[in-house]
C-alpha positions in Angstrom: 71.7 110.4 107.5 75.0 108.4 105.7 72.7 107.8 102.9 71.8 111.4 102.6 76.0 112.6 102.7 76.7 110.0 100.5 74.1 110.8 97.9 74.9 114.0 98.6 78.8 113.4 97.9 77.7 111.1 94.9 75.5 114.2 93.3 78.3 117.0 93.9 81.1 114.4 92.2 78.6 113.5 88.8 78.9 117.5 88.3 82.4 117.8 88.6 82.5 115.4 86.1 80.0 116.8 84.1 81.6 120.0 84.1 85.1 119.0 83.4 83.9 117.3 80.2 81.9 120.2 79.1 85.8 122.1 79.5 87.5 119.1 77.8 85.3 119.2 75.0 85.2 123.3 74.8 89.2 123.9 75.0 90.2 120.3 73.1 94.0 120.2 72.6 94.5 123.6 74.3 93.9 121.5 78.1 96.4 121.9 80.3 97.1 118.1 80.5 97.7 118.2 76.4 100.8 120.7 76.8 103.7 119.1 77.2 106.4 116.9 75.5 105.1 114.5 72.6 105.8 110.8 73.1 109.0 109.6 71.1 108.3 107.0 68.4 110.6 103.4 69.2 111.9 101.8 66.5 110.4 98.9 64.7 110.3 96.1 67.2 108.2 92.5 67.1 105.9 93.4 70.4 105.8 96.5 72.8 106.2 98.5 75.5 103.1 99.2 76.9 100.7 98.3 80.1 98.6 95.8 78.5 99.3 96.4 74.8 99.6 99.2 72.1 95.8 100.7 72.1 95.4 103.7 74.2 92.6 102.5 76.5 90.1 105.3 77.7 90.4 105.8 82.0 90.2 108.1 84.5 92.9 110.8 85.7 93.5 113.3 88.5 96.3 115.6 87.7 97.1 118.6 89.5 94.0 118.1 91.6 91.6 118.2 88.6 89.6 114.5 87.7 89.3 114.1 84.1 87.4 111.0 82.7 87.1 109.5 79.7 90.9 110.3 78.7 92.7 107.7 76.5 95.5 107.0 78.3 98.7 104.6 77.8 101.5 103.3 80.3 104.7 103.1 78.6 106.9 100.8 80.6 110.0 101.0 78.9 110.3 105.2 79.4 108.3 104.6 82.6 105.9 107.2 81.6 102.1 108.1 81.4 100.8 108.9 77.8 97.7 110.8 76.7 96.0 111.3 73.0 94.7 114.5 72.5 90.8 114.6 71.5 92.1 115.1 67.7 94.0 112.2 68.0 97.4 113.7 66.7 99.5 114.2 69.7 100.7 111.7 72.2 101.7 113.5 74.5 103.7 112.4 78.4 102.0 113.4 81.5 104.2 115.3 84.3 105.0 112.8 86.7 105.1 115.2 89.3 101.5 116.8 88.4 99.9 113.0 88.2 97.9 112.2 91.5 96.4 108.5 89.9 94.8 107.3 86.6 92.5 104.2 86.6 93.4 102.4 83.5 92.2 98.4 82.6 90.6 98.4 86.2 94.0 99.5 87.8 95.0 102.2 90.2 98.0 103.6 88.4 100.3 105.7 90.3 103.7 107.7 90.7 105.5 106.9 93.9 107.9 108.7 94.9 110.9 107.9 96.8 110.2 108.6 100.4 112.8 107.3 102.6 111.3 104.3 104.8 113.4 101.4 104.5 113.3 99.1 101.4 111.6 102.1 99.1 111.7 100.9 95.8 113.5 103.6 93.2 110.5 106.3 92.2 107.8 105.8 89.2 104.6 104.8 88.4 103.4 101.4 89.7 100.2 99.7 90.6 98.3 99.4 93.7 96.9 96.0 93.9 95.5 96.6 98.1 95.4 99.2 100.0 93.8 98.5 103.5 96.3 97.9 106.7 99.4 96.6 104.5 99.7 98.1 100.5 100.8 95.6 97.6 102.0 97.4 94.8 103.2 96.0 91.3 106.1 97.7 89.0 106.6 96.3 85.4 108.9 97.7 83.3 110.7 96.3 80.3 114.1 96.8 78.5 114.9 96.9 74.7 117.5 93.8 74.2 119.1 92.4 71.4 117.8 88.8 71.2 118.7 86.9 68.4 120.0 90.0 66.3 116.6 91.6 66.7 115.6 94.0 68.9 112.5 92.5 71.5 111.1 94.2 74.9 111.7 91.9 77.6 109.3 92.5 80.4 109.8 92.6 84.2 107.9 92.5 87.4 108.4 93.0 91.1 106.0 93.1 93.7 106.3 95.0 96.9 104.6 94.9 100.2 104.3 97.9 102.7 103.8 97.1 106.4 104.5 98.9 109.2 106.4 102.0 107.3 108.7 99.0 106.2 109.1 98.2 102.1 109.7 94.5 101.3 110.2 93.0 97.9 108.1 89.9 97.4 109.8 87.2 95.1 107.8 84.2 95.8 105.1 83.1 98.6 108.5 82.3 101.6 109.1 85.9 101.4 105.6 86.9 101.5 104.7 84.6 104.6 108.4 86.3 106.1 107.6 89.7 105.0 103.7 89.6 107.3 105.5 87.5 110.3 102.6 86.3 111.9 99.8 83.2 111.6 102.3 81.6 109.1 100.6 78.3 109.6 97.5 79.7 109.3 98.5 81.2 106.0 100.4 78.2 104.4 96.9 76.2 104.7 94.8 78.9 103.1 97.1 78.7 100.3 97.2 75.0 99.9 93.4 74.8 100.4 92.7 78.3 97.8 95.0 76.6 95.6 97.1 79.9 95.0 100.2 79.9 93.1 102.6 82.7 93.1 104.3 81.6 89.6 100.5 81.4 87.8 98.7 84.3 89.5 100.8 86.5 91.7 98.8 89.3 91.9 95.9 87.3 93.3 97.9 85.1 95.6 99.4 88.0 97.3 96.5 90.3 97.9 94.8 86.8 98.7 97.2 86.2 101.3 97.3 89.9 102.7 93.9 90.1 103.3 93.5 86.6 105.1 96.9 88.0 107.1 94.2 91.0 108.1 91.3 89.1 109.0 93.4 86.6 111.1 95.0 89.4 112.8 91.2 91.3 113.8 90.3 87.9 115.1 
């Protein structure tokens, strides 16, 4: 009978899809997620701004309700702002925050948080959810335009935040992380000695490492 609902589920969600193509390819430029302010230009700098380099990458995106795949989409970190290229490729053209429920772009979940109150919130905008189960990890990278050297460069930035327990804590290294879950911290300083993780080379997999042996230890 699961089998059956999920098939089921799986059928009804392929024609969706279908459907909202056959509308993306009908109406082109004139969708609703191509109206809206164009992208500004920056000005000649040595590297850039953007979530995993300059090329708009095709993804997924729910806005407004409404799924919409194979979009070519682009994170602009400096702005903080989601980018789409219109099907004629003329227009680049920034997403309404507040309409944006998630895009999956480079195999991440990309999404705007907003501000919601529980203590240690980060400040609003999009970030990435690395695990979601019992505790959330989320990423934010931004960058800045410096002077360096009397040319202008990007320097990039990242934080890493941990939800537990309608608590926010900011996660600067593998102490805080241990601090930040509490519990079975012996338990967790040998899994990370014997995975041979390393917050400084891989911080995204150390920490959702860590998180999900901190939820297996705690359902023993």
């Amino acid at each position: 009978m699961c089998g059956q609902i999920s098939a089921q589920e799986d059928g009804q969600q392929q024609l969706v899809e279908k459907y909202v193509a056959l509308y993306m390819n009908a109406v082109r430029n004139h969708a609703i997620i191509y109206n809206g302010k164009e992208s500004e230009k920056y000005p000649r700098v040595q590297n850039n701004p953007y979530f995993k380099g300059i090329l708009y990458t095709e993804g997924q995106l729910s806005y407004n309700g409404v799924i919409y795949p194979g979009v070519y989409l682009q994170l602009d970190l400096c702005r903080d702002e989601l980018v789409v290229l219109s099907p004629d490729y003329l227009f680049n053209v920034v997403l309404s925050p507040d309409k944006v429920d998630y895009a999956h772009i480079h195999g991440y979940h990309v999404f705007p948080l907003q501000s919601d109150g529980l203590p240690g919130c980060p400040s609003s905008g999009f970030y990435l959810r690395l695990y979601s189960k019992g505790c959330v990890v989320l990423e934010k990278q931004s960058t800045t335009l410096e002077i360096r050297d009397r040319e202008p460069v990007f320097m990039p930035s990242v934080k890493y935040y941990l939800r537990k327990d309608d608590v926010y804590y900011r996660l600067r290294g593998k102490r805080s992380l241990l601090k930040a879950l509490g519990s079975h911290k012996k338990e967790l300083k040998q899994y990370v000695r014997h995975s041979h993780l390393s917050f400084r080379e891989n911080a995204e997999t150390m920490i959702v490492s860590v998180v999900k042996e901190y939820e297996r230890l705690n359902s023993l």
